[in-house]
C-alpha positions as CSV (number, residue, x, y, z in Angstrom):
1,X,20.9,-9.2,-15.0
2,X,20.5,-7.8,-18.3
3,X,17.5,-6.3,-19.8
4,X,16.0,-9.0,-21.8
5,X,16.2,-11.4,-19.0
6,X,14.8,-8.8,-16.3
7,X,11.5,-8.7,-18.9
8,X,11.2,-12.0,-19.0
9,X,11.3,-12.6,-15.3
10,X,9.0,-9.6,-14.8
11,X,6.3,-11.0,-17.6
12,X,6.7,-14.5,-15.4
13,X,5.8,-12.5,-12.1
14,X,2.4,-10.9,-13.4
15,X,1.4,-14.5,-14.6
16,X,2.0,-15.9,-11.4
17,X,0.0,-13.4,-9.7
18,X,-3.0,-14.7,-11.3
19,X,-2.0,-18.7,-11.5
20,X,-3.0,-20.4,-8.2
21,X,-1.5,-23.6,-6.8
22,X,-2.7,-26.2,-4.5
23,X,-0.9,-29.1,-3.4
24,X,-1.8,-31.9,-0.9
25,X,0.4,-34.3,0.5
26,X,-0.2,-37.6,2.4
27,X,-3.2,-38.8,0.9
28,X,-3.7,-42.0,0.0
29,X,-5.7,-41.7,-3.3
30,X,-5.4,-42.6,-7.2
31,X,-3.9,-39.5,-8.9
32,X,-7.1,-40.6,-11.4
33,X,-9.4,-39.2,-8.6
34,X,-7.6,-36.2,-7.8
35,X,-7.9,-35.5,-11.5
36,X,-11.4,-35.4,-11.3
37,X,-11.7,-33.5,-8.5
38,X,-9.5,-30.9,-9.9
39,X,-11.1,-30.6,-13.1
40,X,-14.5,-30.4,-11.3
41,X,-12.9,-27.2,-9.4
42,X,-11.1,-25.5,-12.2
43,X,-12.2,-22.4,-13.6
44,X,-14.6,-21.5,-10.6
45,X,-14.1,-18.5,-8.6
């Protein structure tokens, strides 16, 4: 891998160390109310 590239993956690890991720599968609702929900969540500790 050469230098440039190794960076670049190295700068994308330290932002993902800090970027959280949730995912739920097998429920039957609107993707308009998991918007909400979401936004209602975001940004809180």
């Amino acid at each position: 891998m050469g230098a440039r590239k190794r960076k670049a993956a190295d700068a994308r690890k330290e932002e993902m160390k800090t970027t959280f991720l949730a995912k739920l599968n097998n429920c039957p609702t609107s993707p308009r109310k998991m918007r909400l929900v979401a936004d209602m969540i975001r940004g809180k500790k």
